[in-house]
VMD Tcl script that draws the C-alpha trace (Angstrom):
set ca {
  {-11.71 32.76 76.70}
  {-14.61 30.54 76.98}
  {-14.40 27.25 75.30}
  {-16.68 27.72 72.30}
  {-14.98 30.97 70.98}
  {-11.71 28.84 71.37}
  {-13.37 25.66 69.09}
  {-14.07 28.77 66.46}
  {-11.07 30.34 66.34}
  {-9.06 26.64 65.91}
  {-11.59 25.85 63.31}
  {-10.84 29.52 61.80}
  {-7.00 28.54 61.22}
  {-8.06 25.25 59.83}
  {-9.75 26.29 57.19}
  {-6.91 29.49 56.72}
  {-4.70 27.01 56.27}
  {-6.58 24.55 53.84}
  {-7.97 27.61 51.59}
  {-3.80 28.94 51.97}
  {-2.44 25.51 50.53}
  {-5.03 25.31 48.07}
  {-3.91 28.25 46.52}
  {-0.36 26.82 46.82}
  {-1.31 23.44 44.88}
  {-3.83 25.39 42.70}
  {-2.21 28.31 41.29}
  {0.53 26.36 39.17}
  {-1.33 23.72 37.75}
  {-3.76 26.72 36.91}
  {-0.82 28.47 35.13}
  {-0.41 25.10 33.38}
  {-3.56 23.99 32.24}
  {-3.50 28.58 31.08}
  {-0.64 28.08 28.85}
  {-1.34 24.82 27.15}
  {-4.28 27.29 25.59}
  {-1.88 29.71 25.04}
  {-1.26 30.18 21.37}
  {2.30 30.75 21.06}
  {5.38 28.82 22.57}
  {7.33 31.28 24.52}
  {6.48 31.74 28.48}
  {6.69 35.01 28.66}
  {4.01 35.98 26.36}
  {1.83 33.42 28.28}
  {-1.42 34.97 30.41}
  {-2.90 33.12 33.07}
  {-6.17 33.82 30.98}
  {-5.45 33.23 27.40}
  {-7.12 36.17 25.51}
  {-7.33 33.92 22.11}
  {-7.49 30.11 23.22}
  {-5.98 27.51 20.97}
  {-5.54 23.99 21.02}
  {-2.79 23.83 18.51}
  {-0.52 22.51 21.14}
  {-2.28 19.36 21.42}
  {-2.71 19.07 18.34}
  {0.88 19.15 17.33}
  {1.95 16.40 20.41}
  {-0.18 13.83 18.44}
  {-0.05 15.09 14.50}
  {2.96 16.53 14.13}
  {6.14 14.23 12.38}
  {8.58 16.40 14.81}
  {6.87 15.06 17.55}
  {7.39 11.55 19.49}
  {4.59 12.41 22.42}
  {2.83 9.22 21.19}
  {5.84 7.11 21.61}
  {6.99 8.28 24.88}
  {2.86 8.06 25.81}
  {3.22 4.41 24.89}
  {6.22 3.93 26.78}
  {5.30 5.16 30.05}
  {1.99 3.19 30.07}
  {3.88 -0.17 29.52}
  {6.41 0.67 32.47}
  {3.51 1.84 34.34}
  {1.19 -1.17 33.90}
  {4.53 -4.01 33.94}
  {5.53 -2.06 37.20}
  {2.58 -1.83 39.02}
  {1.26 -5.69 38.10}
  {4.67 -6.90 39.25}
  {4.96 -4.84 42.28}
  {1.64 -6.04 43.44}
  {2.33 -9.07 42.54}
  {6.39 -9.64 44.02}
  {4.70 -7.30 47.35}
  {1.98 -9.71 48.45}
  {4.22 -12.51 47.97}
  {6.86 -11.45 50.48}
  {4.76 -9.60 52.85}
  {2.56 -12.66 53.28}
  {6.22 -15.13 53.93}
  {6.87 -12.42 56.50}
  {3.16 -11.77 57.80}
  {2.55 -15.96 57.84}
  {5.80 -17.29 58.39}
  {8.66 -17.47 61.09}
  {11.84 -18.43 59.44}
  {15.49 -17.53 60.23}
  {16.62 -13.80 59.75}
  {12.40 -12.64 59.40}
  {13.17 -9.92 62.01}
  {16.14 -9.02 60.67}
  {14.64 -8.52 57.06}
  {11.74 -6.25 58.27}
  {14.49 -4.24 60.03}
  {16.44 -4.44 56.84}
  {13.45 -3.28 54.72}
  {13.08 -0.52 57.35}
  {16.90 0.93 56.90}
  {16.55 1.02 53.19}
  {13.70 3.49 53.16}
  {15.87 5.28 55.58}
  {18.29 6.44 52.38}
  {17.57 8.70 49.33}
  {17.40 6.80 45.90}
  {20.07 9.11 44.75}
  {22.48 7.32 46.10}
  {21.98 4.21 44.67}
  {22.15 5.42 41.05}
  {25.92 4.96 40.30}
  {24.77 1.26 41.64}
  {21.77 0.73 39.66}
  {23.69 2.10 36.45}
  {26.68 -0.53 36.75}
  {24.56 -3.25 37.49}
  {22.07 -2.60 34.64}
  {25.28 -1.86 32.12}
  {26.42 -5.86 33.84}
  {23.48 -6.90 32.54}
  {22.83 -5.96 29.27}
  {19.75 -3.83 30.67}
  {20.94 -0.42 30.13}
  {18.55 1.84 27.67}
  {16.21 -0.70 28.37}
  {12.70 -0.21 29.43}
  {12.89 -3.72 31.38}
  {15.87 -2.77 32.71}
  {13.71 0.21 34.33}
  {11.02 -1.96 35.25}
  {13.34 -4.10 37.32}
  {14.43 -1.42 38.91}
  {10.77 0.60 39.79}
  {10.05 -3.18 41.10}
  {12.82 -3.47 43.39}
  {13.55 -0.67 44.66}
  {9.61 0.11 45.64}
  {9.46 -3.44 47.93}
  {10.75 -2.35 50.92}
  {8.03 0.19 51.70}
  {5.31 -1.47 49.82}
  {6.17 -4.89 51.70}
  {6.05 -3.19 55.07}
  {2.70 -1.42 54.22}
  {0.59 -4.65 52.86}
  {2.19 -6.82 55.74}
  {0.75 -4.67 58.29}
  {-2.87 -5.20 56.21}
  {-1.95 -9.10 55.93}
  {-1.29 -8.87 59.58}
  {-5.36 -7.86 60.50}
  {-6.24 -10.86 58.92}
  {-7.07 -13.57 61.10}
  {-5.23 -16.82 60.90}
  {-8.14 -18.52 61.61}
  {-9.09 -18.32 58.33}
  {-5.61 -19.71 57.21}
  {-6.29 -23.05 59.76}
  {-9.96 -23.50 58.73}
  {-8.64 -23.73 55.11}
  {-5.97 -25.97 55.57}
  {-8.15 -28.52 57.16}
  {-10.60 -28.62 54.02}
  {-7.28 -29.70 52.40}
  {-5.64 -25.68 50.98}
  {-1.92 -25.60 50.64}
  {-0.06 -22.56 50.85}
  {-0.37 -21.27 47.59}
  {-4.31 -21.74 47.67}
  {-4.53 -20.02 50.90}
  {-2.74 -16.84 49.32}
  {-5.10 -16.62 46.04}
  {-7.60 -17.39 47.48}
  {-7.88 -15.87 50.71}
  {-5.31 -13.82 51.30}
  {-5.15 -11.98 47.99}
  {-9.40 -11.11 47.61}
  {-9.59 -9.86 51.18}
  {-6.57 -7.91 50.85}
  {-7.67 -6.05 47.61}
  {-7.86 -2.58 49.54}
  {-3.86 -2.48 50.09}
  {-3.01 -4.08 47.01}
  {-5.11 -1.50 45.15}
  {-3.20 1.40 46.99}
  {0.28 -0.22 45.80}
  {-0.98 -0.65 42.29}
  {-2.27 3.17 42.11}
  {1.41 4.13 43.56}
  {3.61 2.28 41.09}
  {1.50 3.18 38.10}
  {1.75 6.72 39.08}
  {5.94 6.46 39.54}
  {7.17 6.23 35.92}
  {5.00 9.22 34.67}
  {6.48 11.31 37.60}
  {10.20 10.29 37.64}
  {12.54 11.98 35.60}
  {16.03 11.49 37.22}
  {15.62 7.44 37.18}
  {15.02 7.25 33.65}
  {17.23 10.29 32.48}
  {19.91 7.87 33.41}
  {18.94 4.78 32.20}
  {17.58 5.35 28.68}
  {19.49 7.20 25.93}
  {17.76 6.33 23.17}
  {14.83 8.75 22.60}
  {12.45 6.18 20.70}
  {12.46 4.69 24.58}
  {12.12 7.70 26.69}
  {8.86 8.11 28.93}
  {6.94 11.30 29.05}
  {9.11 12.79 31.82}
  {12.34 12.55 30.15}
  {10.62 13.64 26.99}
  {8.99 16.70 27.91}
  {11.90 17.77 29.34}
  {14.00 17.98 26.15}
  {11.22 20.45 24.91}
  {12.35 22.76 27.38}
  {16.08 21.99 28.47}
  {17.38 22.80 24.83}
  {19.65 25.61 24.05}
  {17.49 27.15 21.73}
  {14.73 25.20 22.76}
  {11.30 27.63 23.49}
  {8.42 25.07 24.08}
  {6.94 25.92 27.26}
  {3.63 25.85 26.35}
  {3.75 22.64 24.49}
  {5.55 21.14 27.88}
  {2.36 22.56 29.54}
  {-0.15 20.80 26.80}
  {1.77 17.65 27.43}
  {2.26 17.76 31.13}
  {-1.38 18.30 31.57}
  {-2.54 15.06 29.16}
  {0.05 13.14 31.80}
  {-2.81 12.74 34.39}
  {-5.46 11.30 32.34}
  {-4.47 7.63 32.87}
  {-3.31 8.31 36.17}
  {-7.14 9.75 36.96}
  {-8.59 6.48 35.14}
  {-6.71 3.90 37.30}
  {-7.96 5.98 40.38}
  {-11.22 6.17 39.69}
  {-11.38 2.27 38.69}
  {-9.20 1.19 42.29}
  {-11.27 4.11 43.73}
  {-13.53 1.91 46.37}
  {-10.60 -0.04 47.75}
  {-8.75 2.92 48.41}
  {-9.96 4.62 51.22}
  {-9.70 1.28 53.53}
  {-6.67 0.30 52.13}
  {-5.16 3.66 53.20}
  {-6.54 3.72 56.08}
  {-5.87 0.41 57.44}
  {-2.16 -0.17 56.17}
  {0.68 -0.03 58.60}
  {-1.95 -0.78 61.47}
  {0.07 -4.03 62.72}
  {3.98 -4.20 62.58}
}
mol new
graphics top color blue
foreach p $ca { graphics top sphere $p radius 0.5 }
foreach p [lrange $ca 0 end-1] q [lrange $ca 1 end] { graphics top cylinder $p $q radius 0.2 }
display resetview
């Protein structure tokens, strides 16, 4: 087989495999946006191409008194926005200590940061749900906050101190010498030429709280304080409960702040991806 027919047929299976996962990732959130139109609220009279299109469904989320979709919309963007402002925030603190600093037990913390990511969430949750009840935090949407913070700085440290790393420290020692202390040297260096990483962790931790249902399933109770995952669930895990295709209508209105924040971090992201994790 000569080489060029080989280069085709490799190329062949790439794009098989591309146009096969497409259909994978396409085909449900096709079925989704398809029933949101869907007059009606029961799944099995749902078609994937709604013969009379309605958009009752949204209408309902936002006008309807039986309906709290505006509350748990509110909710979810102020977890979203306190979570991924502190995250950036606590992240480029400690992964420019460890990036800048040698202190006692440095290695050993980046190895400890490293083990945690090695274990599921799940098994902290019995944890997490004493020590929030200890505090005074449970059915709190601070007390979530704290914990979306805390629990994403192991991974997010490791990732911007690998950027912080490509940074040359020569820009650290010229600024020093025109009189910069430490703080100065981190807002004002460290932070603007590190914008691409810190935009990737911001994008991340706004996207968590409108994805994750079993963190605050556990935490809140209350369902004036619910976010949109826990929410939409309830339309759905009812006993008489027949709502699929206002879950869909709400599930689908989920990614238009997500798709807002990307497109606003959307020129850091590509270098920040790229270039995070390059140093250890």
């Amino acid at each position: 087989m000569s080489r060029k027919t080989k280069s085709r047929i490799e190329v062949t299976l790439i794009y098989l495999f591309i146009a096969f996962m497409f259909v994978i990732i396409a085909y449900p959130l096709l079925w989704t946006i398809s029933m949101s139109f869907n007059p009606g609220t029961s799944l099995y009279s749902a078609s994937l191409i709604p013969e009379k299109p309605s958009l009752e469904h949204y209408k309902w989320l936002f006008t309807s008194p039986q309906s709290d979709y505006l509350l748990w919309y509110k909710n979810s963007l102020f977890v979203a926005f306190a979570n991924s402002i502190l995250s950036v925030f606590f992240t480029a603190l400690i992964a420019y200590a460890f990036s800048r600093y040698q202190f006692v037990g440095r290695k050993m913390g980046l190895y400890l940061f490293l083990v945690l990511q090695m274990f599921p969430s799940l098994m902290a949750m019995v944890a997490l749900y004493i020590l929030l009840n200890m505090l005074g935090l449970l059915d709190s949407l601070w007390g979530l906050i704290l914990i979306y913070v805390g629990g994403q700085i192991p991974f997010n440290a490791w990732l911007v101190k690998g950027y912080f790393d490509t940074i040359p420290r020569e820009l650290d020692e010229a600024a020093r010498i025109d009189g910069a202390g430490h703080l100065a040297v981190f807002f004002r260096i460290m932070l603007p030429l590190a914008k691409p990483i810190l935009a990737v962790v911001a994008l991340f931790n706004f996207m968590a709280p409108f994805t994750d249902f079993l963190l605050p399933s556990i935490v809140l109770r209350d369902p004036e304080k619910y976010t949109l995952a826990v929410g939409l669930f309830n339309f759905i895990s009812d006993r008489f409960a027949n709502n699929f295709t206002r879950f869909a209508a709400g599930s689908i209105l989920i990614a238009a702040p997500i798709a807002i924040v990307f497109l606003f971090l959307q020129r850091y992201l590509i270098s920040g991806l790229t270039a995070g994790g390059t140093k250890g």
